[in-house]
NUKE-281072 format. One record per residue (C-alpha): residue number from 1; x, y, z. Coordinates in steps of 0.05 Angstrom, whole numbers, plus 5000, padded with zeros to 4 digits. Layout:
BEGIN
(NUM; (X; Y; Z))
...
This chain:
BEGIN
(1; (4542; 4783; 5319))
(2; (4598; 4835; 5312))
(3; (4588; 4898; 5353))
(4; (4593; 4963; 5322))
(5; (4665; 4992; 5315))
(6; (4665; 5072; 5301))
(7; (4712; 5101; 5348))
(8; (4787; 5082; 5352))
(9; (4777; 5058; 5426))
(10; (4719; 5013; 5402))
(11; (4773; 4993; 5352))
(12; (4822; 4980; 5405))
(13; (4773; 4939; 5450))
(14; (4734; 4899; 5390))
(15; (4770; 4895; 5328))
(16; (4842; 4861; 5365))
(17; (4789; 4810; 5415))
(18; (4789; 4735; 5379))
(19; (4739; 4725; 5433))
(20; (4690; 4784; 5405))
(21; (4722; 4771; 5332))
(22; (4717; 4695; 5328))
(23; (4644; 4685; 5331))
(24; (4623; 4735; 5284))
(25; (4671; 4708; 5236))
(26; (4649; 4642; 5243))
(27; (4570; 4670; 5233))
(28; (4594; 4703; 5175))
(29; (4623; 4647; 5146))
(30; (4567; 4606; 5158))
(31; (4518; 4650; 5117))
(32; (4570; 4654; 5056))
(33; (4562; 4575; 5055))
(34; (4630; 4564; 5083))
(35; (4610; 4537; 5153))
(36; (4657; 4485; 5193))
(37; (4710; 4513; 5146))
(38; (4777; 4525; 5189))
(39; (4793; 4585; 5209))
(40; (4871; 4621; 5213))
(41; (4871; 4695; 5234))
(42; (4934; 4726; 5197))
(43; (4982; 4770; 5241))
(44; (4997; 4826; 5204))
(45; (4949; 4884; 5165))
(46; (4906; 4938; 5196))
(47; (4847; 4904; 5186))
(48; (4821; 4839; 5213))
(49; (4837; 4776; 5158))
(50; (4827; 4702; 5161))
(51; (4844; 4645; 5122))
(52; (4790; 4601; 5108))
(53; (4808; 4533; 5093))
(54; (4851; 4523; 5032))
(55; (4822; 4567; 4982))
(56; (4794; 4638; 5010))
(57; (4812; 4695; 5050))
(58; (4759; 4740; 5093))
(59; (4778; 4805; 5103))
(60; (4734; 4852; 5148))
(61; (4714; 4925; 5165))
(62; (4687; 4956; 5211))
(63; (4636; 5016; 5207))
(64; (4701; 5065; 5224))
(65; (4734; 5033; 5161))
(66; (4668; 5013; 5110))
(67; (4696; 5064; 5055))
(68; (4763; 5011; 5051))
(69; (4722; 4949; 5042))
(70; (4676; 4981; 4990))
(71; (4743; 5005; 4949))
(72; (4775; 4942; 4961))
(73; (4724; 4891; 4934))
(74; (4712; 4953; 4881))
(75; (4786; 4949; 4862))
(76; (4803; 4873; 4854))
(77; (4741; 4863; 4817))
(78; (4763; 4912; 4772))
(79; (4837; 4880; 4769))
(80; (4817; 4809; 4761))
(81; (4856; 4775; 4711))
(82; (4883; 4844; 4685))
(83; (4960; 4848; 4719))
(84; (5019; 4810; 4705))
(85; (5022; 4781; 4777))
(86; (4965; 4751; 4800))
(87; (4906; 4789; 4851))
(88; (4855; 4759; 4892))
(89; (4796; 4735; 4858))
(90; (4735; 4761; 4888))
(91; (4683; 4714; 4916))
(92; (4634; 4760; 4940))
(93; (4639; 4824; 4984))
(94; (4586; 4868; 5014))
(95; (4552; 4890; 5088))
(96; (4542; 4841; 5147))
(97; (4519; 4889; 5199))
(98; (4519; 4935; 5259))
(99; (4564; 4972; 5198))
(100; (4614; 4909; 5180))
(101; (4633; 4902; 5109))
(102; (4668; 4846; 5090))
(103; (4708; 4813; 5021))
(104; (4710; 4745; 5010))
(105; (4769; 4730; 4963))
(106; (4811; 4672; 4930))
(107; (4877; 4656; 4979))
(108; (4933; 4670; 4938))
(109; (5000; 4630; 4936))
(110; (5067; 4639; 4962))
(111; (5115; 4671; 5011))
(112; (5113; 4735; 5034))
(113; (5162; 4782; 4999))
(114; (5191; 4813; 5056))
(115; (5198; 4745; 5091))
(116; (5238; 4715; 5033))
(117; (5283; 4775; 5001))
(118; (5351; 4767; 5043))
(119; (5360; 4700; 5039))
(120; (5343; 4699; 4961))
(121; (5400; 4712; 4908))
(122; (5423; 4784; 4876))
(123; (5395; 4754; 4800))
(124; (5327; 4730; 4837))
(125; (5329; 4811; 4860))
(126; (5336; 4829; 4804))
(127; (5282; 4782; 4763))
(128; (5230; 4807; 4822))
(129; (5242; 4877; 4813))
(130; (5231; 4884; 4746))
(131; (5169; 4835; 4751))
(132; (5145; 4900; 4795))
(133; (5168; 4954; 4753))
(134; (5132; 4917; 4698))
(135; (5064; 4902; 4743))
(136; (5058; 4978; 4763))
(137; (5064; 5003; 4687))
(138; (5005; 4962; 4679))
(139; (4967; 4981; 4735))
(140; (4980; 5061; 4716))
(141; (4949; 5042; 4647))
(142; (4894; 5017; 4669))
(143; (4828; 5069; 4658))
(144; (4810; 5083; 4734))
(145; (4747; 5114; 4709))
(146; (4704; 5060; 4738))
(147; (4732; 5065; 4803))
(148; (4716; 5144; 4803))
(149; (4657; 5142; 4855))
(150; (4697; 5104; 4916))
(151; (4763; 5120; 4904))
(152; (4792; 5191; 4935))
(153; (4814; 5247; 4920))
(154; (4764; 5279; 4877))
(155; (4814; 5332; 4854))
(156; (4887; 5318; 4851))
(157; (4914; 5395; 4861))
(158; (4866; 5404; 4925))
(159; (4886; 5340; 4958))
(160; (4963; 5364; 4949))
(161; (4941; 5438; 4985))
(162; (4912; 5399; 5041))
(163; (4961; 5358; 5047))
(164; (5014; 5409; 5046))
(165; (4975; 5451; 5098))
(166; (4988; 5401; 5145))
(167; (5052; 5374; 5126))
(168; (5097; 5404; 5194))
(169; (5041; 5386; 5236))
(170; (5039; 5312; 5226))
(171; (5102; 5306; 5233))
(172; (5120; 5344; 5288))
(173; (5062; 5295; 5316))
(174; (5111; 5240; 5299))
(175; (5169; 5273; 5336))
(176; (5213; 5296; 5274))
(177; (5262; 5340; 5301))
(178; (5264; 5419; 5290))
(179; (5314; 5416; 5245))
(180; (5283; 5382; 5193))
(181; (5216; 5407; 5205))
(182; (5232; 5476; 5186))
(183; (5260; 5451; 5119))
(184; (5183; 5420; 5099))
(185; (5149; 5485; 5078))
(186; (5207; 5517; 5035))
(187; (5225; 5444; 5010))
(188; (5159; 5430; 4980))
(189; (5149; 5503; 4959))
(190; (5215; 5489; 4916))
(191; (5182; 5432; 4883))
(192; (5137; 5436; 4820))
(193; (5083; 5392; 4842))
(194; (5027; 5374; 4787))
(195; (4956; 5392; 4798))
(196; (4925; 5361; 4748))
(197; (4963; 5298; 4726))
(198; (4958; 5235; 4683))
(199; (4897; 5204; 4725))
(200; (4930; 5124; 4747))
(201; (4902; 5078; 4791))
(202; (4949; 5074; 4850))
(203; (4958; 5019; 4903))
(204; (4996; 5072; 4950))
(205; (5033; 5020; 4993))
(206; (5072; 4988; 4946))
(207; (5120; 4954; 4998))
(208; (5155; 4890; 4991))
(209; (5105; 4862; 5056))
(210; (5047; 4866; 4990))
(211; (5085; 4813; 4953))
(212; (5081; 4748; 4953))
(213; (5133; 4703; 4914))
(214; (5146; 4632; 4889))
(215; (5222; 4622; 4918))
(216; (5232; 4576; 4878))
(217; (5233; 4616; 4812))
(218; (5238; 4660; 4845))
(219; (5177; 4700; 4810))
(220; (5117; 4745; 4836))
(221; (5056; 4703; 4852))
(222; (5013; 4752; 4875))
(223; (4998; 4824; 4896))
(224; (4954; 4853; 4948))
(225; (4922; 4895; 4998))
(226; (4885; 4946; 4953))
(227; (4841; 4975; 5004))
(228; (4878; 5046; 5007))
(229; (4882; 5050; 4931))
(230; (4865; 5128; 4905))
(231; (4866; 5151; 4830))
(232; (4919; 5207; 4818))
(233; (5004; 5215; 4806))
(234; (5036; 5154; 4777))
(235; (5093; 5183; 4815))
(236; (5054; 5177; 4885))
(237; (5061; 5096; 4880))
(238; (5140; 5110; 4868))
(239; (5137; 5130; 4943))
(240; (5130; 5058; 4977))
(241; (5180; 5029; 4919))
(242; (5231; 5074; 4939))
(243; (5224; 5073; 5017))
(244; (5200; 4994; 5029))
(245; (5221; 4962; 4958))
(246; (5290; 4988; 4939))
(247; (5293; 5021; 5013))
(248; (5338; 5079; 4987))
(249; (5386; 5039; 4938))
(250; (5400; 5072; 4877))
(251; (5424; 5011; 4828))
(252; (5356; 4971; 4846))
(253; (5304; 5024; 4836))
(254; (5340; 5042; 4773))
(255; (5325; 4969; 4754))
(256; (5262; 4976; 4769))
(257; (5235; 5041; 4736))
(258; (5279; 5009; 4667))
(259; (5226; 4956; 4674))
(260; (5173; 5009; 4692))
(261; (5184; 5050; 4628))
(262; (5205; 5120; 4665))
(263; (5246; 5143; 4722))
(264; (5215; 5209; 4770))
(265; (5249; 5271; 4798))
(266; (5283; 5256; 4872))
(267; (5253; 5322; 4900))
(268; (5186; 5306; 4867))
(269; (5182; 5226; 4901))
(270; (5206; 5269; 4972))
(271; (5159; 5321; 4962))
(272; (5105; 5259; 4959))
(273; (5124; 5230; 5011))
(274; (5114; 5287; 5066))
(275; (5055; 5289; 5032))
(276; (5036; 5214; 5039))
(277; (4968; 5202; 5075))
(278; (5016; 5155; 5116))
(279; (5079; 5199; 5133))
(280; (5124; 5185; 5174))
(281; (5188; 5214; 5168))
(282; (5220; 5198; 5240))
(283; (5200; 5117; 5221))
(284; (5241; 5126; 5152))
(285; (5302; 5171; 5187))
(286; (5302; 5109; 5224))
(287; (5296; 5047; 5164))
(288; (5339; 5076; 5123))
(289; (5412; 5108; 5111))
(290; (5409; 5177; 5122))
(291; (5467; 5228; 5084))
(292; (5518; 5274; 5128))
(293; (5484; 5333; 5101))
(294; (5418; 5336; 5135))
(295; (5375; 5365; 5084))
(296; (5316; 5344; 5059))
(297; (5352; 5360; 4982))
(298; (5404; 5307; 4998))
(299; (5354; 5258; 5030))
(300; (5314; 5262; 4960))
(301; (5378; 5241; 4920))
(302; (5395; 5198; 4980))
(303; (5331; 5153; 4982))
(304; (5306; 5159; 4899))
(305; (5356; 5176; 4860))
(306; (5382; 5128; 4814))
(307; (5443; 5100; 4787))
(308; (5472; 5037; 4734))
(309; (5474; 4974; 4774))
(310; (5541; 4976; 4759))
């Protein structure tokens, strides 16, 4: 019942219509045995997710997106029971049609992360970001191995070329001003990037908005959102900590890489992120405190270095 979604006006026109959505949801439902079960459409996330009922979450892709939905049930079956904080359970996940794939997962508990952190104390801070520190050491040692035939990039050191290649482009697309654009090439041509690291698993939007948390421990109750996962860098995951987690403070992402087991090179985590499928520079100019000096070598030290928590 859901049309076909390839194109990103299709996307546009289909994927963001409860009246086109609604139905095929509820069809969908209905052939997983969970039909009459109440349906909640959640706000945020690129792709179209439901609570349904109590107990599950559906969360759908279209043709223009199947590769994510494959990974993703891929992924948290492979995580299940395996992390410190708690993933969805998967409940089945596969193709519905005109292209559609779709994961059916266990609804996990607890506030959003980005919803709760301000109003929650310095020590709870504190306790939740070592509790990630600690959950992405485990997740870097897992064996990704498994996940080798749906997860990108085949080869580390040609991903990083491509990437690079493109690097001014994007974000000139983005509307980054001249004057750091012409820093990019020379910047990440100063930076000795590894071709052929430690292979990791890697969520690769590690952001406080993929927590959730029990405020009243306050403690991690679950991580999420594993759809753009890739193998490769440890240090490539250290991107969204330092941007979205510790958003450019020294003392807390020094906490966290103590509970992580090793701390990166600033120039290496800035290098990564021009080179970030996501980029966008002009959005974090914008988040975050920028230093007098304008450089991309003081934004590096600016954004991930580290210092004692003093």
């Amino acid at each position: 019942m859901l049309p076909a979604v390839e194109t990103d006006e299709e996307w546009d026109a289909i994927v963001r219509d409860e009246t086109v959505m609604r139905p095929g949801v509820e069809d969908l439902c209905a052939r997983l045995g969970l039909d009459g079960a109440p349906l909640t459409r959640f706000p945020e996330g690129s792709q179209p997710v439901y609570a349904v009922g109590d107990e599950h979450v559906l969360k759908l892709f279209p043709a223009a997106a199947a590769g994510d939905g494959v990974a993703e049930g891929r992924v948290l079956a492979h995580l299940q029971g395996r992390l410190p904080v708690p993933t969805p359970r998967v409940r089945d996940f596969g193709e519905y049609e005109n292209g559609w794939r779709y994961v059916l997962m266990s609804r996990l508990r607890g506030e959003n992360l980005a919803h709760a952190w301000d109003r929650l104390p310095r020590p709870g801070h504190e306790r939740l970001l070592t509790g990630i520190g600690e959950t992405l050491a485990v997740l870097h040692s897992l064996d990704p191995e498994p996940l080798r035939d749906v997860l990108r990039p085949g080869d580390w050191g040609t991903f990083l070329d491509r990437q690079a290649a493109g690097a001014v482009a994007r974000q000139r697309a983005h509307g980054l001003p001249e004057a750091w654009l012409e820093q990019i090439p020379d910047f990440l041509a100063s930076v000795p990037l590894p071709r052929g690291p430690h292979r990791s698993l890697l969520h690769t939007e590690v952001m406080r908005q993929h927590f959730l948390v029990d405020p009243d421990g306050p403690r991690l109750s679950g991580f999420f959102d594993f759809e753009p996962a890739m193998i490769g860098d440890p240090a490539y995951d250290f991107v969204g900590v330092g941007l979205f987690v510790t958003r450019g403070r020294p003392g807390p992402l020094a906490r966290l890489t103590r509970a992580y087991g090793r701390a990166f090179e600033p120039s290496l985590l800035l290098a990564y992120t021009l080179l970030h499928v996501y980029s966008n520079l002009p959005w974090y100019l914008e988040e975050l405190d920028v230093p007098a000096e304008g450089t991309l070598d003081s934004l590096a030290q600016a954004w991930f270095g580290t210092a004692s928590d003093g």
